[in-house]
Structures are given as C-alpha cells and as structure tokens.
PyMOL Python script that loads the backbone (N, CA, C, O; Angstrom):
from pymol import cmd

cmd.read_pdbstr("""\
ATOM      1  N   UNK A   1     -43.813 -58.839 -44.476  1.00  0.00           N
ATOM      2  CA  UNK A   1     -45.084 -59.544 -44.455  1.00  0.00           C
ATOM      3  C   UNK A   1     -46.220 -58.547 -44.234  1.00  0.00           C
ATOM      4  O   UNK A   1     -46.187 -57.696 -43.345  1.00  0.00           O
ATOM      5  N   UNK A   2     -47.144 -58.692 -45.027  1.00  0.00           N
ATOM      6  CA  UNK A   2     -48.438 -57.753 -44.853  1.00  0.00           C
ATOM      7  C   UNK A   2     -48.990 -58.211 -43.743  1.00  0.00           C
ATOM      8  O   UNK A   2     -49.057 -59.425 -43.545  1.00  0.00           O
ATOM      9  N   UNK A   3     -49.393 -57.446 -42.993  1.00  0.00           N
ATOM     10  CA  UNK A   3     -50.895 -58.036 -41.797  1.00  0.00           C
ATOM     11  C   UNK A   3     -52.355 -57.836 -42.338  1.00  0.00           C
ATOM     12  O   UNK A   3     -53.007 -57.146 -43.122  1.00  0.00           O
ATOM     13  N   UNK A   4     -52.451 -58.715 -41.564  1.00  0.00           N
ATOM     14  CA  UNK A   4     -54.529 -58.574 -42.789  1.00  0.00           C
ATOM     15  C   UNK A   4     -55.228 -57.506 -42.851  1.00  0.00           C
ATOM     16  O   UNK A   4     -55.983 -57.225 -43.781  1.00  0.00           O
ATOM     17  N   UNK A   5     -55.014 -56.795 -41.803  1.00  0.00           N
ATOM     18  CA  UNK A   5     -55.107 -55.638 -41.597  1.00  0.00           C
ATOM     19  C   UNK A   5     -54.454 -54.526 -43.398  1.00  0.00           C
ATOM     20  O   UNK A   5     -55.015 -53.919 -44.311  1.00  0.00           O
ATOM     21  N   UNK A   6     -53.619 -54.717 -43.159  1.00  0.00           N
ATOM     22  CA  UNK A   6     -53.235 -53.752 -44.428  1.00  0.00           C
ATOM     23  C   UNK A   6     -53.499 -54.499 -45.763  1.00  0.00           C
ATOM     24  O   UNK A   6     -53.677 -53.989 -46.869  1.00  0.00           O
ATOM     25  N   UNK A   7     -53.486 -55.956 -45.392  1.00  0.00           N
ATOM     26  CA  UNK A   7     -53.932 -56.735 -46.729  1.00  0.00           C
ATOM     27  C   UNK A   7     -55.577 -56.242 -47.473  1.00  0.00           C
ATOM     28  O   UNK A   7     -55.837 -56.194 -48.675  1.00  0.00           O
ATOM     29  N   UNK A   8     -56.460 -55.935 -46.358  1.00  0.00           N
ATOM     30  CA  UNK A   8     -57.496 -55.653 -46.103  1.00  0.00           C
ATOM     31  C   UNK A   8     -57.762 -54.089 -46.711  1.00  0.00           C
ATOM     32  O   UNK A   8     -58.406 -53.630 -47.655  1.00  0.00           O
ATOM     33  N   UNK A   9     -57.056 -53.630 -45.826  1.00  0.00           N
ATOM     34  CA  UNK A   9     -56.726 -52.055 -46.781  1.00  0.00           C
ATOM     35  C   UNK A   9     -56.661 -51.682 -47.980  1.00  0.00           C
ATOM     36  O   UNK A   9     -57.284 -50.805 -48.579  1.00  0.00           O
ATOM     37  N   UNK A  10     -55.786 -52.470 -48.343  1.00  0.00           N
ATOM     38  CA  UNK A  10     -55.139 -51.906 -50.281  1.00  0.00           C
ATOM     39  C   UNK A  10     -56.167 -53.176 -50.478  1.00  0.00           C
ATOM     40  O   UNK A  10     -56.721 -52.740 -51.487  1.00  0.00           O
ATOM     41  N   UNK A  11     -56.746 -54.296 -50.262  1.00  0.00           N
ATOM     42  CA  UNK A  11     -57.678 -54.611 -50.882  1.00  0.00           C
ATOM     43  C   UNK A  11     -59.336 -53.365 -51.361  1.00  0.00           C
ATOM     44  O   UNK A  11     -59.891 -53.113 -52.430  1.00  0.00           O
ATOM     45  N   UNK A  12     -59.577 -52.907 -49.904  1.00  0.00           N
ATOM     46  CA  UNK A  12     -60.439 -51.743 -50.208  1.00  0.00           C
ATOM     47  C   UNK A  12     -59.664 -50.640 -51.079  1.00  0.00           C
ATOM     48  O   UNK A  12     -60.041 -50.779 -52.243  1.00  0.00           O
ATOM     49  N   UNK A  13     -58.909 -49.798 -50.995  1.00  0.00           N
ATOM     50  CA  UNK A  13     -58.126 -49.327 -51.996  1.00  0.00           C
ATOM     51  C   UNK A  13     -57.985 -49.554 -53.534  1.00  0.00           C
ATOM     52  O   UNK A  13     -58.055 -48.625 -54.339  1.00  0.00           O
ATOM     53  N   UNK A  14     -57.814 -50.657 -53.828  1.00  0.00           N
ATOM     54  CA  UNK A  14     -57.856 -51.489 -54.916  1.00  0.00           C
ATOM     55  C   UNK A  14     -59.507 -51.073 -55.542  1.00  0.00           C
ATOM     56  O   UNK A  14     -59.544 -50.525 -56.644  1.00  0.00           O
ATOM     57  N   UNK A  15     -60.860 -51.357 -54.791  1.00  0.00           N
ATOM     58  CA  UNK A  15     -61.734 -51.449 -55.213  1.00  0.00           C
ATOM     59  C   UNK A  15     -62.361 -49.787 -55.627  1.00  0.00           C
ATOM     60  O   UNK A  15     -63.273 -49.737 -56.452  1.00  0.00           O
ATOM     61  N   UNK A  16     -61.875 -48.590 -55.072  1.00  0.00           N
ATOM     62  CA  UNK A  16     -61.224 -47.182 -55.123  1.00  0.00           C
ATOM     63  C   UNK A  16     -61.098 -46.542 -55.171  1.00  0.00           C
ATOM     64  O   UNK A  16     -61.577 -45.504 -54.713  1.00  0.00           O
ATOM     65  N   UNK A  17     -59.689 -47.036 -56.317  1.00  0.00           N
ATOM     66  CA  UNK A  17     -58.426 -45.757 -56.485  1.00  0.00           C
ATOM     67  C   UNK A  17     -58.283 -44.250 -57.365  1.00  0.00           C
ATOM     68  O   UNK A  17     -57.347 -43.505 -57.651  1.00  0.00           O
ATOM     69  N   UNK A  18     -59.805 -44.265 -57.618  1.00  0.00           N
ATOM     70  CA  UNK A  18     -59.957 -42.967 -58.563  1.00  0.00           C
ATOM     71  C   UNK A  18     -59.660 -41.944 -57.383  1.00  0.00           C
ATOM     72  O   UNK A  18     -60.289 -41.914 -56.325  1.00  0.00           O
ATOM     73  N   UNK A  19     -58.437 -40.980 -57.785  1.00  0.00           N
ATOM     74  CA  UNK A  19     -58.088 -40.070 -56.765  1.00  0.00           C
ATOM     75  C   UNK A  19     -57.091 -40.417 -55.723  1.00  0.00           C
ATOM     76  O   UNK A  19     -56.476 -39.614 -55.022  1.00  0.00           O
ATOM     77  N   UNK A  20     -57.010 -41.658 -55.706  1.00  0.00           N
ATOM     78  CA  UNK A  20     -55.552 -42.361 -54.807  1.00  0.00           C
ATOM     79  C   UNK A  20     -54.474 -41.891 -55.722  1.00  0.00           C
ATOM     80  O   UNK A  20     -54.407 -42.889 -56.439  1.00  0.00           O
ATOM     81  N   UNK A  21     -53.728 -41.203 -56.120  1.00  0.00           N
ATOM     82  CA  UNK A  21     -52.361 -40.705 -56.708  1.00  0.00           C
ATOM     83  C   UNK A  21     -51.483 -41.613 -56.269  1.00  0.00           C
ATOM     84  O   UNK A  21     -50.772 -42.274 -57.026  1.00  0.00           O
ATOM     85  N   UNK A  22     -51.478 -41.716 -54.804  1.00  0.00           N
ATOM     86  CA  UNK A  22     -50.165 -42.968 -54.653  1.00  0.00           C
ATOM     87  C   UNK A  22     -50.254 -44.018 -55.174  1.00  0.00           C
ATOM     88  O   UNK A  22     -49.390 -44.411 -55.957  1.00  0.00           O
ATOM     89  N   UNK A  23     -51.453 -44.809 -54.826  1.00  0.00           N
ATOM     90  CA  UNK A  23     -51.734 -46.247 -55.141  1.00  0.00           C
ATOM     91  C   UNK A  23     -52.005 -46.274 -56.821  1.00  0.00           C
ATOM     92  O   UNK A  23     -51.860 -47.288 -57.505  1.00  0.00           O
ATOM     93  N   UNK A  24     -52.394 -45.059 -57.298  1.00  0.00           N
ATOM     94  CA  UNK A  24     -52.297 -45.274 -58.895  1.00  0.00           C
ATOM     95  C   UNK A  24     -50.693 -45.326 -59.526  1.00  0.00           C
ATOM     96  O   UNK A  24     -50.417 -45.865 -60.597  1.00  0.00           O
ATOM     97  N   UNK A  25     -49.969 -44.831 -58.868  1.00  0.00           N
ATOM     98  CA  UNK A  25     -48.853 -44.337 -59.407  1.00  0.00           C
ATOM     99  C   UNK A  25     -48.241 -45.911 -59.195  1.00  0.00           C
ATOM    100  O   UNK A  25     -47.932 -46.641 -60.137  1.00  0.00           O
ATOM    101  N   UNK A  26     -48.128 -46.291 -57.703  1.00  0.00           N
ATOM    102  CA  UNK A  26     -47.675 -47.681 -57.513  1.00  0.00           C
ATOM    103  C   UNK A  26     -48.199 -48.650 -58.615  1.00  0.00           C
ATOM    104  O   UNK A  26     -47.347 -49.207 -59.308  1.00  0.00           O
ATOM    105  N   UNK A  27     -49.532 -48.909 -58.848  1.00  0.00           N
ATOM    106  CA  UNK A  27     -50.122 -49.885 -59.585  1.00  0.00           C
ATOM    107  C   UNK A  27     -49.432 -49.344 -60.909  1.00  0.00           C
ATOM    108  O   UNK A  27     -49.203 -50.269 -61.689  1.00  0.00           O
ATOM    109  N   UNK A  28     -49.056 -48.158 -61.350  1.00  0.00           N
ATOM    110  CA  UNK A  28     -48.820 -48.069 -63.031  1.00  0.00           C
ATOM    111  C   UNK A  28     -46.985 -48.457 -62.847  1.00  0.00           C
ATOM    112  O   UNK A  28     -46.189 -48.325 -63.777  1.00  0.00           O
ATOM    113  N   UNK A  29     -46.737 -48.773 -61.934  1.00  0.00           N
ATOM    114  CA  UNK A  29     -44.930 -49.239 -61.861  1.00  0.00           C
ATOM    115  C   UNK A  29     -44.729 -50.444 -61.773  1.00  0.00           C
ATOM    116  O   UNK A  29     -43.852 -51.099 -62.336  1.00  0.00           O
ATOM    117  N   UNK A  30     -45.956 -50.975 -60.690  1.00  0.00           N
ATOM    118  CA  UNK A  30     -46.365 -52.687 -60.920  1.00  0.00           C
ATOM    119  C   UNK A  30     -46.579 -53.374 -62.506  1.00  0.00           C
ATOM    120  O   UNK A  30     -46.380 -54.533 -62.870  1.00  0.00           O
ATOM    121  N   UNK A  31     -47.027 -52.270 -63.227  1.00  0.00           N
ATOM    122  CA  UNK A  31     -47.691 -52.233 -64.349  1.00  0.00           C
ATOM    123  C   UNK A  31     -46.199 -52.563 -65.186  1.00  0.00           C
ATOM    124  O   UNK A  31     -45.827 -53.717 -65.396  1.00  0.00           O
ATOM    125  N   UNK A  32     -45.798 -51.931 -65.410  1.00  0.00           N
ATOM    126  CA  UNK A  32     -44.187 -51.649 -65.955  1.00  0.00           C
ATOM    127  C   UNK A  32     -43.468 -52.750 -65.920  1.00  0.00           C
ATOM    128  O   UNK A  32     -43.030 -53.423 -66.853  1.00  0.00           O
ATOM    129  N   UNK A  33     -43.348 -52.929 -64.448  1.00  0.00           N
ATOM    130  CA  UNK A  33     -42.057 -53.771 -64.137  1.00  0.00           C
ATOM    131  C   UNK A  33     -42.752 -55.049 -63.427  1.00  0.00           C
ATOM    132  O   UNK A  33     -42.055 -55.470 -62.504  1.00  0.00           O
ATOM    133  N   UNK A  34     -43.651 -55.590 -63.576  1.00  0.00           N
ATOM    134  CA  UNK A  34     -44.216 -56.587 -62.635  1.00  0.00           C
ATOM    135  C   UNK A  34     -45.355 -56.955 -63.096  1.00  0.00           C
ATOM    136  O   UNK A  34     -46.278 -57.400 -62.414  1.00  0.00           O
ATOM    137  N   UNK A  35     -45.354 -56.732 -64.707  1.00  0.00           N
ATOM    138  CA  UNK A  35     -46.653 -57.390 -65.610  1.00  0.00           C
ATOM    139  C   UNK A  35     -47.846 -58.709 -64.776  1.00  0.00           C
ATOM    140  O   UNK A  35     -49.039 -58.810 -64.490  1.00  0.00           O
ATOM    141  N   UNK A  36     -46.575 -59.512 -64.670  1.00  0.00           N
ATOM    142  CA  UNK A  36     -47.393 -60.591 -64.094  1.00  0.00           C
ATOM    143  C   UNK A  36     -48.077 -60.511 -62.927  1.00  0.00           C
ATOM    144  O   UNK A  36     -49.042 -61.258 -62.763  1.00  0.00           O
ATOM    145  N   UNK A  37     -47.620 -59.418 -61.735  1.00  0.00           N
ATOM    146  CA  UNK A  37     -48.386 -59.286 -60.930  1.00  0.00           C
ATOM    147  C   UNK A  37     -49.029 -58.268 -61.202  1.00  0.00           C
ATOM    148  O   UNK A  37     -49.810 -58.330 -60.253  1.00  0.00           O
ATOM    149  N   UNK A  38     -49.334 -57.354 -61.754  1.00  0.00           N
ATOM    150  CA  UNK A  38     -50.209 -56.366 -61.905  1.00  0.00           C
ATOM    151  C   UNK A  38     -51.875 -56.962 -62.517  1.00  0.00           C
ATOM    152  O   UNK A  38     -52.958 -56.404 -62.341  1.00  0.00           O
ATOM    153  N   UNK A  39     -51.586 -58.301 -63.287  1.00  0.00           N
ATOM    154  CA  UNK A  39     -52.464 -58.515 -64.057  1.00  0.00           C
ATOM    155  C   UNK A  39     -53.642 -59.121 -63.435  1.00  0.00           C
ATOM    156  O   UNK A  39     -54.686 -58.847 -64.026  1.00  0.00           O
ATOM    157  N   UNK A  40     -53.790 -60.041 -62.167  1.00  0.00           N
ATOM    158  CA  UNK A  40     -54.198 -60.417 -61.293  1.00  0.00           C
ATOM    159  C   UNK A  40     -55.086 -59.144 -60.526  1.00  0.00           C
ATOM    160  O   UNK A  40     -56.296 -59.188 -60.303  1.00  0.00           O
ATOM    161  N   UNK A  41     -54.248 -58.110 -60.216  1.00  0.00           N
ATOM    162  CA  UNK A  41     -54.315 -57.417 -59.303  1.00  0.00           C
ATOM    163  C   UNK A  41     -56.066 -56.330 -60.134  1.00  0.00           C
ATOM    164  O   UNK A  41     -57.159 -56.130 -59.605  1.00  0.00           O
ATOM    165  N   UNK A  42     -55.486 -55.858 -61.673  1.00  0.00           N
ATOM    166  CA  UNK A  42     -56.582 -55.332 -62.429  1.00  0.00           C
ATOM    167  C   UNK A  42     -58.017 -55.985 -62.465  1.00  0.00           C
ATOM    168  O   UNK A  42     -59.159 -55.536 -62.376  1.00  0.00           O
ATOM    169  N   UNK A  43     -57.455 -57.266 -62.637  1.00  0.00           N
ATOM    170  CA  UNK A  43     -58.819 -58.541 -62.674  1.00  0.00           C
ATOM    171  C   UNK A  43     -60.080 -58.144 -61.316  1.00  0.00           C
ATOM    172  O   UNK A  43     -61.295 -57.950 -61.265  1.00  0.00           O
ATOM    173  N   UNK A  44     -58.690 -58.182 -60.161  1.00  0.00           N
ATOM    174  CA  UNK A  44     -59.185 -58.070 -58.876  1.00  0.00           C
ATOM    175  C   UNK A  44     -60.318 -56.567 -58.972  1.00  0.00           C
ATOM    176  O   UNK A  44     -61.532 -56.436 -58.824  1.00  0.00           O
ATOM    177  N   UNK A  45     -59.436 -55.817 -59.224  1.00  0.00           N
ATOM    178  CA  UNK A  45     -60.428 -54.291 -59.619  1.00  0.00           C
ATOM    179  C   UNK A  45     -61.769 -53.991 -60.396  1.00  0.00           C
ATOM    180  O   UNK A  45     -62.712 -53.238 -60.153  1.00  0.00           O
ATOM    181  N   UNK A  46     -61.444 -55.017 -61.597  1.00  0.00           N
ATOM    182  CA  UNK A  46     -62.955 -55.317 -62.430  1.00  0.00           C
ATOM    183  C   UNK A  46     -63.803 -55.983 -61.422  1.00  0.00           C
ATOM    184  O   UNK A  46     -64.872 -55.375 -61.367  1.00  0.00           O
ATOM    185  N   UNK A  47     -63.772 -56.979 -60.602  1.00  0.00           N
ATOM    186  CA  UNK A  47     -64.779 -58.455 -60.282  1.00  0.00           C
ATOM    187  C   UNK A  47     -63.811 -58.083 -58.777  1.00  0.00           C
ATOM    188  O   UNK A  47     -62.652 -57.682 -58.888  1.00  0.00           O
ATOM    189  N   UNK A  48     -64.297 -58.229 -57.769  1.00  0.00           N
ATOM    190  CA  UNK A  48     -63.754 -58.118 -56.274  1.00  0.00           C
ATOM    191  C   UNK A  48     -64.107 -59.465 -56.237  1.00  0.00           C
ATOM    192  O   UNK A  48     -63.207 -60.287 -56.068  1.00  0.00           O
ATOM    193  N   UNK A  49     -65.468 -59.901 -56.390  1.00  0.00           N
ATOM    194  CA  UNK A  49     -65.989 -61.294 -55.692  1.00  0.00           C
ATOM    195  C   UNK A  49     -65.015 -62.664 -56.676  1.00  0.00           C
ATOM    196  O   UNK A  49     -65.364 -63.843 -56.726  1.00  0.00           O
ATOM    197  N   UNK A  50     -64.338 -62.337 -57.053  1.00  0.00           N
ATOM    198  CA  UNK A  50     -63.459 -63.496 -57.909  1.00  0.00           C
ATOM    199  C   UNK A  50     -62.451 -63.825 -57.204  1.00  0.00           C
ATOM    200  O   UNK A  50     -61.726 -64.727 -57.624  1.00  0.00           O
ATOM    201  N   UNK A  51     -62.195 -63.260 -56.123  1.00  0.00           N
ATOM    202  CA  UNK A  51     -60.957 -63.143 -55.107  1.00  0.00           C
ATOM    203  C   UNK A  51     -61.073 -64.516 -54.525  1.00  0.00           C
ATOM    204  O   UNK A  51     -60.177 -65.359 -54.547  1.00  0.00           O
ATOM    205  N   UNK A  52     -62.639 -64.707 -53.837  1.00  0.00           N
ATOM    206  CA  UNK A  52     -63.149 -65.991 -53.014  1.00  0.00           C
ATOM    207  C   UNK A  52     -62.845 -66.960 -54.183  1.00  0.00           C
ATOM    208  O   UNK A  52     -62.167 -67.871 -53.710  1.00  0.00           O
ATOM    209  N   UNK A  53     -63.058 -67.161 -55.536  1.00  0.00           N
ATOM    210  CA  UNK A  53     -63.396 -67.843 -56.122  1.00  0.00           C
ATOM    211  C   UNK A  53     -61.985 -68.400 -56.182  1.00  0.00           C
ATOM    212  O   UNK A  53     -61.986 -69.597 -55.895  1.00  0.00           O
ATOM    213  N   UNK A  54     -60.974 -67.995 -56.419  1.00  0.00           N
ATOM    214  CA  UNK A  54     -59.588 -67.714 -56.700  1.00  0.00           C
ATOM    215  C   UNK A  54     -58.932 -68.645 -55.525  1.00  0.00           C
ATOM    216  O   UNK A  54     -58.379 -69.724 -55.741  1.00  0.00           O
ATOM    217  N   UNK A  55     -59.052 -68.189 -54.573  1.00  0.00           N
ATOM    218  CA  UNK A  55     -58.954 -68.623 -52.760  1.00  0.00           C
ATOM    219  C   UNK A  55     -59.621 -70.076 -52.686  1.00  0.00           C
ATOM    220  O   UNK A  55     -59.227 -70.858 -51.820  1.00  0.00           O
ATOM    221  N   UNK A  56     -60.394 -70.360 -53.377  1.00  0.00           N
ATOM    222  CA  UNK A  56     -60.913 -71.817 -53.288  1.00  0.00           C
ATOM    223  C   UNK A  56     -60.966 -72.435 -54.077  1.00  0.00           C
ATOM    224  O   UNK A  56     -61.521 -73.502 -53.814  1.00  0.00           O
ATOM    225  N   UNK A  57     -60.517 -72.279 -55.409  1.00  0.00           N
ATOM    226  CA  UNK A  57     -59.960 -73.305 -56.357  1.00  0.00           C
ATOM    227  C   UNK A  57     -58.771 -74.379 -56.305  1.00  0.00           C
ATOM    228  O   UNK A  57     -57.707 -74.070 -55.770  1.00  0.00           O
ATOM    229  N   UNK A  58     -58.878 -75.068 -56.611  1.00  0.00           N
ATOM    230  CA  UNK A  58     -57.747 -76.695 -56.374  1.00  0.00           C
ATOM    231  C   UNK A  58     -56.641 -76.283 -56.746  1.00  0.00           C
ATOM    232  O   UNK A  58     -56.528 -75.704 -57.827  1.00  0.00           O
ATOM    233  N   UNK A  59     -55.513 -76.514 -55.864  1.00  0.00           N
ATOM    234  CA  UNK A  59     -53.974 -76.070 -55.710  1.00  0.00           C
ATOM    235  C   UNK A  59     -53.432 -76.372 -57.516  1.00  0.00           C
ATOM    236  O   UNK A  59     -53.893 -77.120 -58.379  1.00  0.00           O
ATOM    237  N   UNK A  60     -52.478 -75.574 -57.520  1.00  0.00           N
ATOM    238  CA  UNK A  60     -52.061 -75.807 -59.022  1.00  0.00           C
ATOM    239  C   UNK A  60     -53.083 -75.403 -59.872  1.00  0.00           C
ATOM    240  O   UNK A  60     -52.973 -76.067 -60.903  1.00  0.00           O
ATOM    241  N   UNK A  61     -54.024 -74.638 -59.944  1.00  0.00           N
ATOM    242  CA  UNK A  61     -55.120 -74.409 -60.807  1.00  0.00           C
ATOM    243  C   UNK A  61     -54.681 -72.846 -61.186  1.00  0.00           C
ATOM    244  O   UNK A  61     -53.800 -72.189 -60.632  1.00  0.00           O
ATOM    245  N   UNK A  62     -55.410 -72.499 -62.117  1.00  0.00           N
ATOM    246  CA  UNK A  62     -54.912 -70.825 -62.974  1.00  0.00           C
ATOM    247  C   UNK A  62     -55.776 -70.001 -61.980  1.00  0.00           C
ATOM    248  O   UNK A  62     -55.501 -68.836 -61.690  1.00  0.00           O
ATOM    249  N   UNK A  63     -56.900 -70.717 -61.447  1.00  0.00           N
ATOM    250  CA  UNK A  63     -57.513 -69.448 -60.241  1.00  0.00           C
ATOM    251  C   UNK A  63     -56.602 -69.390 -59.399  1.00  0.00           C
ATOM    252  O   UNK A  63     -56.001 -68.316 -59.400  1.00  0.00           O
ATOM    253  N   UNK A  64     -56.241 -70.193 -58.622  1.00  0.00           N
ATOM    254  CA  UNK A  64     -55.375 -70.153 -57.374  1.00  0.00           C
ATOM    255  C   UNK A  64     -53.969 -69.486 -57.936  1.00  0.00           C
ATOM    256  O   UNK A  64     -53.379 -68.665 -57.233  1.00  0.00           O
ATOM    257  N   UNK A  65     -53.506 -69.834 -59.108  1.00  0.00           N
ATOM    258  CA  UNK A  65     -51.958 -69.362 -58.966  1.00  0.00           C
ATOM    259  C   UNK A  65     -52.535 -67.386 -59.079  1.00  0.00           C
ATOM    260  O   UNK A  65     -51.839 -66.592 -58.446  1.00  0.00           O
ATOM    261  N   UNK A  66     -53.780 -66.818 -59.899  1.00  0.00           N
ATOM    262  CA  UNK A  66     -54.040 -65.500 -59.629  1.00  0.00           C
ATOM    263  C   UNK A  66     -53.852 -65.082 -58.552  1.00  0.00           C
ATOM    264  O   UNK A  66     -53.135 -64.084 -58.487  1.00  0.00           O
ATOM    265  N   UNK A  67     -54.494 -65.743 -57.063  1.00  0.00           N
ATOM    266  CA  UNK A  67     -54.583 -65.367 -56.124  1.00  0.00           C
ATOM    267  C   UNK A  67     -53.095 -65.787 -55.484  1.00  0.00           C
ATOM    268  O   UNK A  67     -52.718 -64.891 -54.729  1.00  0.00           O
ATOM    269  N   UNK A  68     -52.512 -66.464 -55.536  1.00  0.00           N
ATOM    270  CA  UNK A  68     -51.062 -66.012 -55.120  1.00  0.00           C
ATOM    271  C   UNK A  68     -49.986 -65.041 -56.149  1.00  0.00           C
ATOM    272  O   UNK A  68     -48.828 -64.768 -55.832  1.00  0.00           O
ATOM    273  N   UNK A  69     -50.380 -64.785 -56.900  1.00  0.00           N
ATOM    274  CA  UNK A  69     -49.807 -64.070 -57.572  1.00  0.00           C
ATOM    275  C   UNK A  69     -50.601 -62.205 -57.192  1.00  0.00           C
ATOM    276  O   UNK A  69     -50.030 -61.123 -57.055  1.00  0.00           O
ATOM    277  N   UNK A  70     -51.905 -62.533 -57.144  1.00  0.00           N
ATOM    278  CA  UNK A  70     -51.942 -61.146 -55.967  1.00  0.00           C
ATOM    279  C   UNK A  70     -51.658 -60.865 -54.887  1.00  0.00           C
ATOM    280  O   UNK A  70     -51.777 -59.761 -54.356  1.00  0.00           O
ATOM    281  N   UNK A  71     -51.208 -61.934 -54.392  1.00  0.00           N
ATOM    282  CA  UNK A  71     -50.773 -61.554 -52.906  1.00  0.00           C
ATOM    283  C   UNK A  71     -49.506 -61.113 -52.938  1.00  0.00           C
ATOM    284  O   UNK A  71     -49.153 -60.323 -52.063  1.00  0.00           O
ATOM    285  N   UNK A  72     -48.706 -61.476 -53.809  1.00  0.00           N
ATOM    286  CA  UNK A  72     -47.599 -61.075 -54.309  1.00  0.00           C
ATOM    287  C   UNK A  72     -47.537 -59.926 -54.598  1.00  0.00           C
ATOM    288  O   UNK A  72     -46.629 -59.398 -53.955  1.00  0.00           O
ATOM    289  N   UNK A  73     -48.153 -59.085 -55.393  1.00  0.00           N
ATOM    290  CA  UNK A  73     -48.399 -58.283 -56.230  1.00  0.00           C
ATOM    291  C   UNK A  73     -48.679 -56.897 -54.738  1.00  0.00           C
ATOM    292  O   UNK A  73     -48.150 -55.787 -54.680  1.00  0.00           O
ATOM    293  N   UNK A  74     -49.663 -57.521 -53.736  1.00  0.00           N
ATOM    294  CA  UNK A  74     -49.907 -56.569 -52.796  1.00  0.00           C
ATOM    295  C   UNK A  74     -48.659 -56.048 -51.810  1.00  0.00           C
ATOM    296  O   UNK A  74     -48.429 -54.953 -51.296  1.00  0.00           O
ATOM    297  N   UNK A  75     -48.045 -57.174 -51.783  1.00  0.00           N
ATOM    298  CA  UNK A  75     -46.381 -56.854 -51.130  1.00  0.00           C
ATOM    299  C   UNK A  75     -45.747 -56.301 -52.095  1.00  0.00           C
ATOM    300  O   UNK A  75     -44.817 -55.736 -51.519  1.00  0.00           O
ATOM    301  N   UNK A  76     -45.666 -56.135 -52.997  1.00  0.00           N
ATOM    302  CA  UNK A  76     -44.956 -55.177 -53.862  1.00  0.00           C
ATOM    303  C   UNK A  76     -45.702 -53.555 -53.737  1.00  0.00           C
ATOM    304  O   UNK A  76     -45.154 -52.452 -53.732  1.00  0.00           O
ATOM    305  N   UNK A  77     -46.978 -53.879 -53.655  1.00  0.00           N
ATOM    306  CA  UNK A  77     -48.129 -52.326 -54.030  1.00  0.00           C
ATOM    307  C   UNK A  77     -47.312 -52.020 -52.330  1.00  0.00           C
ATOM    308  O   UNK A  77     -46.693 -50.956 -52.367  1.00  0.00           O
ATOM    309  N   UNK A  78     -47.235 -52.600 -51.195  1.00  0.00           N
ATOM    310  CA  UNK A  78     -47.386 -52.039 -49.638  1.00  0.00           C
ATOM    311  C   UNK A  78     -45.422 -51.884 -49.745  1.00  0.00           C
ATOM    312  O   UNK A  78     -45.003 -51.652 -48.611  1.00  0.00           O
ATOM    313  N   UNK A  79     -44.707 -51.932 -50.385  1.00  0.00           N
ATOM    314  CA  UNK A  79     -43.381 -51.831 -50.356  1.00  0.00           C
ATOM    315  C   UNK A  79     -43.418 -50.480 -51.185  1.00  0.00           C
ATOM    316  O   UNK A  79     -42.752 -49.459 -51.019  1.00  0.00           O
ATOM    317  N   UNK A  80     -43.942 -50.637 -51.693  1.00  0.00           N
ATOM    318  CA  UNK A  80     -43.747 -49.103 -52.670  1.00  0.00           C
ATOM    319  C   UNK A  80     -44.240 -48.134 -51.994  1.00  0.00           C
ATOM    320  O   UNK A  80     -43.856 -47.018 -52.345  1.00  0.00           O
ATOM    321  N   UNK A  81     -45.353 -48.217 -50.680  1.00  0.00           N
ATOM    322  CA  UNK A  81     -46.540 -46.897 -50.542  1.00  0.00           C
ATOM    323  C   UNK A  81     -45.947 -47.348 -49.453  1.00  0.00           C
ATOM    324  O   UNK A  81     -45.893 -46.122 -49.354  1.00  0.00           O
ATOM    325  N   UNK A  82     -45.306 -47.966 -48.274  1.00  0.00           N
ATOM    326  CA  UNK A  82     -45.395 -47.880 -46.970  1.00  0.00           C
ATOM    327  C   UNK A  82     -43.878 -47.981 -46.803  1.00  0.00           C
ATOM    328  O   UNK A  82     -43.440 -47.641 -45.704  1.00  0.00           O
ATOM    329  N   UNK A  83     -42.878 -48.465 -47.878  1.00  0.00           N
ATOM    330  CA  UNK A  83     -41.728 -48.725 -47.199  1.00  0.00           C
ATOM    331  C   UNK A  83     -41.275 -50.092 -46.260  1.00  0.00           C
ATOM    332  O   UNK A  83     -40.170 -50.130 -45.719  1.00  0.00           O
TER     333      UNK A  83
END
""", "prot")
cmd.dss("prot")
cmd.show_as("cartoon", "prot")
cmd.util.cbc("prot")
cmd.orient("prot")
C-alpha cells in the first residue's frame, strides 16, 4: 500500500521526470507491460489538474475508472523504484 506521502511524491515526480532515469525507466516498463496503466498515468503528466476532475466524477464513469487505474499504475511505478 502506498502512503500519501509517497503517493504525493511520484505524483510530484510524475509532473518532473526530465532527468529522473529511474522513474523514466519505470514509466517506459509500465509502458510495455501495463499499457492500461501507463495511459492514465501520461494523461496525468500532460494536465495534473484532471486528477481532481477524475477523483470527482460519478462512480463507474471513464474519469473515475482513469483515476483508479492511476492509482494502480502508481503501485506498480513505487514497486519497481522502492521495492
């Protein structure tokens, strides 16, 4: 389980990663093998403020499943870089 704390982190990270080698390398394996979560995660990188938007859209909706599908995506990025 991430703590918000590190959720918080690779969220700043995310916004960035020019020069992060780890977190690029992680995101291009997410990329590979975890299409579906990577794709969320890029979105997140273009537009940060879409995150809220995402977070408060009506359950079952294509915003909301992004945002659980990045949260997903961030436990995969913090399994790869932290172990």
């Amino acid at each position: 389980m991430i703590l918000d704390t590190d959720w918080e982190l690779l969220l700043h990270r995310l916004k960035q990663p020019d020069g992060d080698m780890e977190l690029e390398e992680a995101l291009e394996r997410l990329r590979k093998n975890f299409y579906q979560l990577w794709k969320p995660i890029k979105e997140y990188q273009d537009d940060p403020e879409a995150l809220a938007e995402w977070e408060e859209a009506p359950r079952h909706s294509s915003e909301r499943a992004k945002a659980l599908l990045l949260d997903e995506g961030l436990k995969v990025i913090d399994a790869a870089m932290y172990g």
